[in-house]
N, C-alpha and C positions, 0 to 999 in steps of 0.2 A: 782442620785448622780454622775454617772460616764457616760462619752461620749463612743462612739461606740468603740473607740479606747482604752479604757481605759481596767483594768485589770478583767476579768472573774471569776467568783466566785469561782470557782475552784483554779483558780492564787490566789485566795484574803486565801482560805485557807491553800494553802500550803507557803503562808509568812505568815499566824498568826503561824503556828505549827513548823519554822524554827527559828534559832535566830535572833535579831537586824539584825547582819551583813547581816546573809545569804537572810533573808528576803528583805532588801531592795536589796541584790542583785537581788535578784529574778523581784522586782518590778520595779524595776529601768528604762526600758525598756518602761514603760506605764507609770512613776509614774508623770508626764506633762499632764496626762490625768486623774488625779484623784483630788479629792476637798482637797487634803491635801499638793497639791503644795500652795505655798504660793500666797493671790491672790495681783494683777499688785495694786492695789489699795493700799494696807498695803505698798509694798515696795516704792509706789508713797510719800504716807504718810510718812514715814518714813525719804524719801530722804530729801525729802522738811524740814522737821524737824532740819536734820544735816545738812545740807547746811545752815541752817541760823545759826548754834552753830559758826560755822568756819570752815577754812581751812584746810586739810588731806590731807600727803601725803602719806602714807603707813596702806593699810587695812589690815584685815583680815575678813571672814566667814566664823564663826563657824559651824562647821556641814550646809556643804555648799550645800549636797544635789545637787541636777543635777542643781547648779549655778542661780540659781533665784534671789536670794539677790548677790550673786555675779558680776551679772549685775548691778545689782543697785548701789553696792558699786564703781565699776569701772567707776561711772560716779560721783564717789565724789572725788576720789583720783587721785591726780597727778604726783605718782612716778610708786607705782604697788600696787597689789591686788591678794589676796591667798586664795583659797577655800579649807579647812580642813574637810575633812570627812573617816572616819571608810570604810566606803560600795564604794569597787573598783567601783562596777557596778554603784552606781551613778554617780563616779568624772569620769569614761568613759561618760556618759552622756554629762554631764557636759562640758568636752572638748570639745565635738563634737557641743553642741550649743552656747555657750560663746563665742560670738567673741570681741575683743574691739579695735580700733585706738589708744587707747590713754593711761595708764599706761600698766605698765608689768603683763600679768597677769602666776599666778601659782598655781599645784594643788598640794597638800600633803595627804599621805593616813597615817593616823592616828589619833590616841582614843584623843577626847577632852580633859579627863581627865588626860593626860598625852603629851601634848602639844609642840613638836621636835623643840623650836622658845627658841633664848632668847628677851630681850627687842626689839623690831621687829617692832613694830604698834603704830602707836598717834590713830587708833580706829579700836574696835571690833564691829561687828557687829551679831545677830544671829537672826534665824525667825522659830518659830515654832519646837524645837528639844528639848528644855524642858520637856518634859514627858517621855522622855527615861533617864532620871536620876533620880534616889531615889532619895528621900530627904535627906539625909545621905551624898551623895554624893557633894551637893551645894556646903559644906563649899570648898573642893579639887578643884572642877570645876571652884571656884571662885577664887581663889589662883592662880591655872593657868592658868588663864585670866591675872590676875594684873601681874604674872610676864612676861608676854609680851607684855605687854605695857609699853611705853615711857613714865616717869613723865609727869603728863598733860593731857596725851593720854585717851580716853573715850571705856566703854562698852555700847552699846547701844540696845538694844531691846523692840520688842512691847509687850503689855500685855493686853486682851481684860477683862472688865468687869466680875465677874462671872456674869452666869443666874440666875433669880430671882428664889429662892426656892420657888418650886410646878410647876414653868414654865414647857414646851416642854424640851427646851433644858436641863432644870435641870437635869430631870430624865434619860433623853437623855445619857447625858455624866456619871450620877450614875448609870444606868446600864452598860455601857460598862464601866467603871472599873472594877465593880463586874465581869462580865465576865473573864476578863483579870485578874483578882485576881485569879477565879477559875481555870481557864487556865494553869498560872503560878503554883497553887497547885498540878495540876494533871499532866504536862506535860513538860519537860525536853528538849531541854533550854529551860529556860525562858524568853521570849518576853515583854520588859522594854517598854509599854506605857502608860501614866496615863495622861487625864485628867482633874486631880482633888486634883492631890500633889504639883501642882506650885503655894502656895501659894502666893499673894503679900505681905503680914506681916511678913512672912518666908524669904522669899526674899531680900527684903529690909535689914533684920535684918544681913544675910550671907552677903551679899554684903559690909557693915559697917565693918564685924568682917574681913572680908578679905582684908582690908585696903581702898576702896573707898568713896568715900564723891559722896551719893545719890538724883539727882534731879528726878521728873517727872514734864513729858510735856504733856500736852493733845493735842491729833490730832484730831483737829475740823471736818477733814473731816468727821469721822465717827458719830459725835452729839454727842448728851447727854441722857441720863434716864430721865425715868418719875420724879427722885428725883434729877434731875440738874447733875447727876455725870455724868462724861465723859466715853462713851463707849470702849475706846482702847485710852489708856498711853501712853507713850515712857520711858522708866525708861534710864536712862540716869549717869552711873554710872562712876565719875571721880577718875584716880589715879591722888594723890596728886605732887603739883611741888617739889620734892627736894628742900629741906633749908638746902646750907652751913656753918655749926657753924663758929660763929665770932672768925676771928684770936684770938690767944693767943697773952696776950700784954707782 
């Protein structure tokens, strides 16, 4: 799973046993060498998707992590692009290999859930930071998305299939919750991964009550199931255009 360069089991558990933040501080350093950076393909995916919705001038990247989709996004956007993340040690990363010619790029260190921007972006972008948020949390995390977004302005992210129940990966990803569930019971802080609580039906449902008008797109790149369904979405979630009430006559 992991290149020679990548983090040492040792490393791997003294970030499970620290918190979110401290953790990816920790990993920060290695975490381009591990299978949980986002891979070139998804963000290929992904671009190609928004590029053909329309024109961006002003991004954001949620939980930007050491700038992976933030490259990508700065080849969407024509004004600037801003990678938001919790963990110092990644947006140091981050800095250091993000380079771009062409909009403004910038980083911010702060909590998703509480988001230092007002109307800021015509598109959000995010990749893989979803299982660091309760489900509890959505409906907030979603709110403060919509409020920094520009009427119009789009949230967009990918969402892969679940695995088929009894498969490899089923159990694969149902034991490492349990894990992380027991983990969390017995040991202080608590380390927010899961997953298996990103619902898509859940999802979709937040995103509606948080004021968005919901499409999905399927990215052919990745194919389809043995039952025709598309293996990785693009959920693609619009704030509405402001409607000025008609003069009074």
């Amino acid at each position: 799973m992991f290149s020679p360069e990548g983090p040492t089991l040792r490393e791997l558990a003294a970030q499970a046993l620290s918190s979110v933040e401290r953790g990816y501080d920790l990993l920060a350093p290695k975490f381009d060498h591990t299978p949980f950076r986002t891979p070139e393909s998804v963000l290929r995916a992904v671009a190609a998707a928004l590029r053909r919705d329309g024109d961006h001038d002003d991004g954001l990247d949620l939980c930007c992590g050491t700038g992976a989709g933030t490259g990508a996004l700065a080849d969407l956007c024509r004004r600037s692009v801003t990678g938001v993340d919790f963990s110092a040690g990644m947006l140091d990363v981050a800095r250091r290999r993000v380079r771009t010619t062409g909009p403004r790029l910038a980083w911010v260190r702060a909590d998703a859930r509480a988001l230092p921007f007002g109307q800021a972006f015509d598109l959000v972008v995010s990749f893989g930071a979803f299982g660091h948020f309760l489900p509890r949390e959505l409906p907030g995390l979603f709110a403060g998305v919509h409020a920094v977004l520009r009427p119009g302005g789009s949230f967009a992210f990918p969402v892969a299939a679940p695995p088929r129940p009894g498969s490899r990966a089923y159990w694969t990803l149902l034991g490492f919750d349990a894990v992380m569930r027991v983990r969390n019971a017995l040991w202080r802080p608590p380390f927010v991964m899961y997953y298996r609580t990103f619902r898509l039906g859940d999802v979709l449902r937040e995103l509606q009550r948080a004021g968005f008008r919901v499409e999905l797109t399927d990215l052919p790149e990745f194919g389809r199931r043995p039952d025709g369904s598309p293996r990785v979405r693009l959920v693609l979630a619009r704030r509405e255009c402001e409607v000025s009430p008609p003069p009074a006559p």
